[in-house]
C-alpha positions in Angstrom: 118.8 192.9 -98.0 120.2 189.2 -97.7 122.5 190.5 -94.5 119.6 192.2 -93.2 117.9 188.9 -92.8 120.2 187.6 -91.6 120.8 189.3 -88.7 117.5 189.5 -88.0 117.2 185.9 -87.7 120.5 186.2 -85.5 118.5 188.9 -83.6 115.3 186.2 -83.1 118.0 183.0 -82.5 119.4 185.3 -79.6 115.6 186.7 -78.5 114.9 183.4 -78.1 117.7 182.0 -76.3 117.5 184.7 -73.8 114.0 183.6 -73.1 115.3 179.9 -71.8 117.1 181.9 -69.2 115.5 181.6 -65.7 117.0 183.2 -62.8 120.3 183.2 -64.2 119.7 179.3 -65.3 119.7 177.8 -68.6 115.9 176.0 -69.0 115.7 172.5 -70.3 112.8 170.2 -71.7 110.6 168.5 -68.9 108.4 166.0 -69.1 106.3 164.0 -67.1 104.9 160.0 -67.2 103.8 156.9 -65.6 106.2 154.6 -65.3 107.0 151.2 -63.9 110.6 150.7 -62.0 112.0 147.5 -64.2 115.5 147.8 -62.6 117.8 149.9 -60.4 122.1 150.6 -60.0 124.0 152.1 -57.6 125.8 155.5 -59.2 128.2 157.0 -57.2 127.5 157.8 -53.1 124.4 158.1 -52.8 122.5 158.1 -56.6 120.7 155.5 -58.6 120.1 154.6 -62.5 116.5 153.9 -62.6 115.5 151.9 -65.6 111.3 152.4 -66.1 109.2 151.4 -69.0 106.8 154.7 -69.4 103.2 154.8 -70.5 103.9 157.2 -73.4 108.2 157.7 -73.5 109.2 154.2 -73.6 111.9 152.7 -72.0 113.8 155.3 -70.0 116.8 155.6 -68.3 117.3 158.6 -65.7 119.3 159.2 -62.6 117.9 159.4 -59.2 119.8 161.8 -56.9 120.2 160.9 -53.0 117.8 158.4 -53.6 119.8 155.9 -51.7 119.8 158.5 -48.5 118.0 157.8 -45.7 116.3 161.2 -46.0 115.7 161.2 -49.6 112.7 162.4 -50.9 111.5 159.6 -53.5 111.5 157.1 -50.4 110.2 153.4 -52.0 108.7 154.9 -54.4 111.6 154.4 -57.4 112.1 150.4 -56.3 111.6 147.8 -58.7 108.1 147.2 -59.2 106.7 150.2 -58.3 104.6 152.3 -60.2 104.9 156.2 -60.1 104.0 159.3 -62.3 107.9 161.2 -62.8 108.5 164.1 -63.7 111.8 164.4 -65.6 114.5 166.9 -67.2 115.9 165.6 -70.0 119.9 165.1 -70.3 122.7 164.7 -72.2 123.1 161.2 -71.5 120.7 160.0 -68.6 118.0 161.7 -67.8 117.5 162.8 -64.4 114.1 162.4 -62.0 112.9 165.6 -60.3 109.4 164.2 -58.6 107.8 160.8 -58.2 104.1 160.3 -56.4 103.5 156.6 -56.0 100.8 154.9 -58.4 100.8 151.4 -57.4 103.1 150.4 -54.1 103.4 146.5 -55.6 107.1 146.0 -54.4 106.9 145.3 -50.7 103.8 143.3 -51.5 105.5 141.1 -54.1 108.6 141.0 -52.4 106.5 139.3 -49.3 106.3 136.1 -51.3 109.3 134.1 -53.2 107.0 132.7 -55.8 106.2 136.3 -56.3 109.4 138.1 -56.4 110.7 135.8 -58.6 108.1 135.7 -61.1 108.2 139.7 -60.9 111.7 139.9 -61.5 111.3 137.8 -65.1 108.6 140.1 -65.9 110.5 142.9 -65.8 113.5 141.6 -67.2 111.5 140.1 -70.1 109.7 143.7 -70.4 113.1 145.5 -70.5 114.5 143.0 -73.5 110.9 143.7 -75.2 110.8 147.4 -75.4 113.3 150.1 -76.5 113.1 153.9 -76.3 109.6 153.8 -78.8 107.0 154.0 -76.8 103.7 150.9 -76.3 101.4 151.4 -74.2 100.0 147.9 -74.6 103.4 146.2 -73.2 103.2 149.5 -69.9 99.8 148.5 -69.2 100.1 144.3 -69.5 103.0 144.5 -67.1 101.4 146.9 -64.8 98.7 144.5 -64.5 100.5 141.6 -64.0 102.7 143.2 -61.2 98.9 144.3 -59.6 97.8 140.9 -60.1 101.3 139.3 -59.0 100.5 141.6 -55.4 97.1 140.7 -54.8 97.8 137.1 -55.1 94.9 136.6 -57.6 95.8 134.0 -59.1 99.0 131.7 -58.8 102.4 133.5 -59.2 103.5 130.7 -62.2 100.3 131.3 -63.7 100.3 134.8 -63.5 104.1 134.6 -64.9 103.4 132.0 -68.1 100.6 134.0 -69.2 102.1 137.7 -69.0 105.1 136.0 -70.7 102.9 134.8 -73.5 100.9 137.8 -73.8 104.2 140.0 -73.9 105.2 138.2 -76.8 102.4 138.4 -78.7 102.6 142.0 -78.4 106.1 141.9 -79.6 105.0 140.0 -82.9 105.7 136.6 -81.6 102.2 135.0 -81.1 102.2 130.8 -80.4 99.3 128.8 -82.0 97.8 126.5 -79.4 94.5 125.6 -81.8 95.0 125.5 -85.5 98.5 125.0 -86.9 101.3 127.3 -86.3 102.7 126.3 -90.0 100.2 126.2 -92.6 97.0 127.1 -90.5 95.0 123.8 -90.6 92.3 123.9 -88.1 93.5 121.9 -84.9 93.1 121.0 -82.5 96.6 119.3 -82.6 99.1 117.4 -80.3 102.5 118.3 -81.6 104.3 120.9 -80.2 107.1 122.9 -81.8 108.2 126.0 -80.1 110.9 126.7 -83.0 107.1 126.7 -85.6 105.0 128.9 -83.0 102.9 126.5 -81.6 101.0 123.2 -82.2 101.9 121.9 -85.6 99.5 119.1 -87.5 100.4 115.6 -88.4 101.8 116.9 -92.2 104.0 119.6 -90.9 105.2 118.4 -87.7 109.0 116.8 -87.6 110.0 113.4 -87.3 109.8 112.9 -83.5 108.2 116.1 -82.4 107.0 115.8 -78.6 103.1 115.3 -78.4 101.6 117.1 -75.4 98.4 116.4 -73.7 95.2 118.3 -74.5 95.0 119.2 -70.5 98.2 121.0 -71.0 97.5 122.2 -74.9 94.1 123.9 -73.1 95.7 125.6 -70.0 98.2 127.2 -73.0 95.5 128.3 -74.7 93.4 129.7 -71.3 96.5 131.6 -70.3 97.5 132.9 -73.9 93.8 134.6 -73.8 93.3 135.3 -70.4 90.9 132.8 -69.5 91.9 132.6 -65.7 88.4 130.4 -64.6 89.8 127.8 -66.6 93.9 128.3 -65.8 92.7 128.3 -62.1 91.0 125.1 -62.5 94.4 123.1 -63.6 96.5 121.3 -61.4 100.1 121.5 -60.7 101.3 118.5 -62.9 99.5 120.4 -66.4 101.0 123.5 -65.1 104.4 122.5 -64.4 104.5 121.1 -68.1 103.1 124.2 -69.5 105.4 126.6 -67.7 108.3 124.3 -69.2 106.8 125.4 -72.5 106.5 128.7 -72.0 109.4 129.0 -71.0 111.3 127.0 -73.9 109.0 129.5 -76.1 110.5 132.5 -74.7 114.0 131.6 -74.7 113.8 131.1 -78.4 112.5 134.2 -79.4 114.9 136.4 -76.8 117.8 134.8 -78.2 119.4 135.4 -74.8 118.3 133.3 -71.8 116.7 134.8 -69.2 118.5 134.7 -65.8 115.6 135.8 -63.7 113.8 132.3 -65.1 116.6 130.2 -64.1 115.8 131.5 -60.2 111.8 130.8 -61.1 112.7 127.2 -62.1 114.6 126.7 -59.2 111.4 127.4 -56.9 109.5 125.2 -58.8 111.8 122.5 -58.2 111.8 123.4 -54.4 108.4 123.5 -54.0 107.7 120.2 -56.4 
């Protein structure tokens, strides 16, 4: 009785198998998603690793074929900061794109302005150390805005940079205080700021010879942190200058790892100081 079960589950396993056979073909698992191009390498002649961060798969890494032909049929639309919905077959290692139809054509756009491309380009970098193969949804559509708003030049591109980077890693778990205190929660406001405590610090737990900051500064934080752009706009380059050298202090510590796209970022500030 056992060996008759047995070989009719051998008898299914087999049924089944021959039912992934198409034309001669074995089948494999497709999928489809939104995704936003963080980064690109060459492969081979004429092929391309595409890095995305997905709306519902995560980070994912897949091949393009010919995309780097003149001919090819993806065209622009698997550059870095473009947004597409992909359909992919999944792989052994890499999985490989079969379709792309543009979402959101932001790369020519951004690429038009330095300011811009260089803020992009730490947005995605920062959004490919954030996220892993798990997907969130919250950290697809953040970036996707930002590169929308990066392309439309709604607001300015250091602004638009400082407060995606702020609001990326709150997502991640990494919130800043810029009210009450980052340390034990008494209600601010407060003029010490420690990026190593999350924030603004009051008198009792700051450190001997922690930096003060101004409450122009401390306010355009705390405007980009929650999106108030009406009052960001408002500021003028000497409190934003200082508040993108926080930010970005803030964000080195919690990657770890410096950012090399910032480094280019910091550079055009300098230029254009």
């Amino acid at each position: 009785m056992r060996g008759a079960v047995a070989s009719s589950a051998t008898a299914q396993s087999a049924a089944s198998g021959d039912c992934r056979r198409e034309a001669g073909y074995w089948s494999v698992p497709v999928y489809r998603d939104e995704a936003v191009v963080l980064r690109t390498h060459k492969l081979g002649e004429a092929d391309r690793i595409v890095t995305m961060l997905t709306r519902q798969h995560g980070k994912v890494r897949a091949v393009a074929k010919g995309v780097r032909r003149t001919a090819s049929k993806f065209g622009s639309r698997l550059e870095p900061f473009m947004v597409a919905d992909v359909q992919l077959y999944e792989g052994r290692s890499l999985d490989v794109v079969t379709q792309a139809e543009s979402l959101g054509a932001y790369g020519a756009l951004i690429a038009d302005d330095y300011a811009s491309y260089t803020a992009a380009n730490a947005m995605v970098e920062t959004a490919d150390r954030l996220t892993e193969a798990e997907a969130s949804l919250q950290q697809y559509l953040l970036l996707v805005g930002a590169l929308r708003s990066l392309s439309k030049r709604e607001h300015g591109a250091s602004l638009t940079l400082d407060s995606y980077l702020l609001r990326a890693l709150s997502l991640a778990g990494w919130a800043p205080s810029f009210l009450d205190c980052s340390r034990c929660g008494t209600a601010g406001p407060h003029d010490h700021l420690v990026v190593q405590l999350g924030g603004v610090v009051c008198d009792d737990c700051a450190p001997q010879g922690a930096p003060r900051l101004d409450a122009q500064t401390i306010a355009l934080l705390g405007a980009l942190l929650t999106g108030d752009w009406a009052a960001a706009d408002e500021t003028d380059d000497n409190t934003r200058s200082k508040a993108s050298g926080v930010v970005a202090a803030y964000t080195q510590w919690h990657l770890e790892r410096g950012l090399r796209s910032l480094q280019h970022v910091q550079h055009e500030r300098k230029a254009n100081g």
